[in-house]
C-alpha positions in Angstrom: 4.2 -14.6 1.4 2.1 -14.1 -1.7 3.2 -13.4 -5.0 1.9 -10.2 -6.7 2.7 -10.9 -10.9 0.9 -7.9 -11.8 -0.4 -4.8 -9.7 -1.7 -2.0 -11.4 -1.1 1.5 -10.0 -3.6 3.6 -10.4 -3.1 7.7 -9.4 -5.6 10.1 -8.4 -6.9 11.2 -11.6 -5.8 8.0 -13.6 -8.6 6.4 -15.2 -9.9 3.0 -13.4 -10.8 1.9 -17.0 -8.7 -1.3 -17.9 -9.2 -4.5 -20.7 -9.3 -8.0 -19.3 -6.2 -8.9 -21.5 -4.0 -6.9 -18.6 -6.6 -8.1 -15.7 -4.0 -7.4 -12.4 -3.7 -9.3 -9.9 -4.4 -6.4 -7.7 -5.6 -2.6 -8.3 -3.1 -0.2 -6.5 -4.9 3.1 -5.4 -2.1 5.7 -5.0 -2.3 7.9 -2.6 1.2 9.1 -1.5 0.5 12.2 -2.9 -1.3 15.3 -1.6 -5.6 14.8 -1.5 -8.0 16.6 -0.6 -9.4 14.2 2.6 -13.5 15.2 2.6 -13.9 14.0 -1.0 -11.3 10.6 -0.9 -13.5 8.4 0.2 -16.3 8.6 -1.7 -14.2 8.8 -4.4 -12.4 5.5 -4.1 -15.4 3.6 -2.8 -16.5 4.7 -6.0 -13.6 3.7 -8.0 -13.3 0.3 -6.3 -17.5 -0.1 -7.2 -16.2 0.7 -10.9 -13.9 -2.0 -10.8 -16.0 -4.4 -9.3 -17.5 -6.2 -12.2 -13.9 -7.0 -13.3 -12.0 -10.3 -12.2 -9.8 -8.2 -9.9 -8.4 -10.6 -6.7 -7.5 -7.5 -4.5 -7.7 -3.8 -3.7 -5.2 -2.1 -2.2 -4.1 1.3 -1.1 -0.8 3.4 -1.2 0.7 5.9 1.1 3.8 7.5 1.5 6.0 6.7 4.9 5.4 9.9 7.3 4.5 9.5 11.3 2.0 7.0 12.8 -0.5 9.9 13.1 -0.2 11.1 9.7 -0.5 7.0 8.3 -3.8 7.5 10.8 -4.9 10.4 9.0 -4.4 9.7 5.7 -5.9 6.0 6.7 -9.0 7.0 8.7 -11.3 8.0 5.7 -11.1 5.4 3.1 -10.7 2.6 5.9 -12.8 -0.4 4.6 -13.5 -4.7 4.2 -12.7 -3.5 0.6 -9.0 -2.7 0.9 -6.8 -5.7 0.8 -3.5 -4.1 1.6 -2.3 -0.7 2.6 1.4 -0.2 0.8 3.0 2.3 2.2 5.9 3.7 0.5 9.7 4.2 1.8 10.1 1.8 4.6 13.3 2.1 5.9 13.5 0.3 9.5 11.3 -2.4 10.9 10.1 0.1 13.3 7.8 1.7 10.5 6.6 -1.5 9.7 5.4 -2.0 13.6 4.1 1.0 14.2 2.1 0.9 10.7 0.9 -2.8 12.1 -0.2 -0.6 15.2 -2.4 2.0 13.5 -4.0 -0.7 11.0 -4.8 -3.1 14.0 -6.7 -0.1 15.5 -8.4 1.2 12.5 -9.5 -2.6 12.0 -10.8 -2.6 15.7 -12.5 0.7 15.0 -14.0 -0.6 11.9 -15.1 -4.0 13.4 -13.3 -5.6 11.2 -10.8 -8.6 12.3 -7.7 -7.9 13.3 -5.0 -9.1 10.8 -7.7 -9.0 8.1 -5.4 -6.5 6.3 -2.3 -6.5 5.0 0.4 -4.8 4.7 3.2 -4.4 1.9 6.2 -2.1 2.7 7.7 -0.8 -0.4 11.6 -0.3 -0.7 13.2 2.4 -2.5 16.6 2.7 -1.7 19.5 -0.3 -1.7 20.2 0.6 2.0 16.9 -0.7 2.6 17.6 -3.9 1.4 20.3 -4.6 3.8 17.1 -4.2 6.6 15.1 -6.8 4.9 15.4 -9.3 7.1 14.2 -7.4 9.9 11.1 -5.8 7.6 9.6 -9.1 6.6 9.9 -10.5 10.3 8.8 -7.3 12.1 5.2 -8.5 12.1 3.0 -11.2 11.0 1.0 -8.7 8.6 3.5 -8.2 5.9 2.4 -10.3 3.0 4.6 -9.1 0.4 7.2 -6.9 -0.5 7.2 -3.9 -3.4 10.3 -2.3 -4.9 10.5 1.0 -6.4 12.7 -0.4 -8.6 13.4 3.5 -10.3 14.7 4.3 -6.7 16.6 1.5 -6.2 18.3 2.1 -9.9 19.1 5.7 -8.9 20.1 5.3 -5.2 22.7 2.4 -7.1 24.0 5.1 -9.9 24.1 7.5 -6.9 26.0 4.7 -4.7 28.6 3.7 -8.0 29.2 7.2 -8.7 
């Protein structure tokens, strides 16, 4: 399991500009919201280029949780040997953890890249999830760390205590 101390999160139009006093230990691309697909992936190639020069250890890349085929989709055109990790966002069950594992093990075939290569991170964001963490972190061998939404989490436990 490795141990994230710092990611920085970085939306679609948020600046890739950043100091080396709060140098992450990785650069989060988020893209759980809506994009337009032609232009995404020039667009982060071009923001992972800008953040090159920088002492960065990893890039990775955020989706929200939707179907296999939409995780393929939304995948497909900024696939690369520069992504580290793919987060994806809202894991409830360790069969979206598998079938993520799936759809990266193909795109990595497709890619020539080596199986495994990439990680993957599910992100929590509700306390229920927690209860299924045993069988998130065991479903495959490609999780390498876990995220929490931590505003989610807080809410679903106001909601929950209410």
């Amino acid at each position: 399991m490795s141990y994230i101390r710092s990611a920085l999160l970085i939306g679609k139009n948020d600046s890739v500009d950043f100091h080396a006093a709060m140098m992450p230990d990785a650069i989060v691309f988020d893209l759980s919201s809506p994009i337009e697909q032609p232009s995404v992936s020039a667009t982060l190639e071009n923001r992972i280029d800008q953040s090159k020069g920088d002492v960065v250890s990893s890039y990775h890349v955020r989706f929200s949780i939707g179907t296999s085929d939409d995780l393929r989709v939304k995948l497909y055109p900024i696939f690369s040997e520069n992504i580290d990790a793919v987060w994806i966002a809202g894991i409830c069950a360790a069969q979206q953890v598998r079938d993520a594992d799936v759809e990266i093990r193909r795109l990595e075939m497709e890619h020539g890249i080596k199986p495994g290569t990439i990680s993957l991170i599910p992100e929590l964001n509700s306390v229920g999830t927690i209860s299924e963490l045993d069988g998130i972190l065991t479903a495959v061998d490609r999780v390498t760390a876990i995220a929490l939404d931590v505003d989610s989490i807080y809410a679903d436990l106001m909601v929950t205590n209410s």
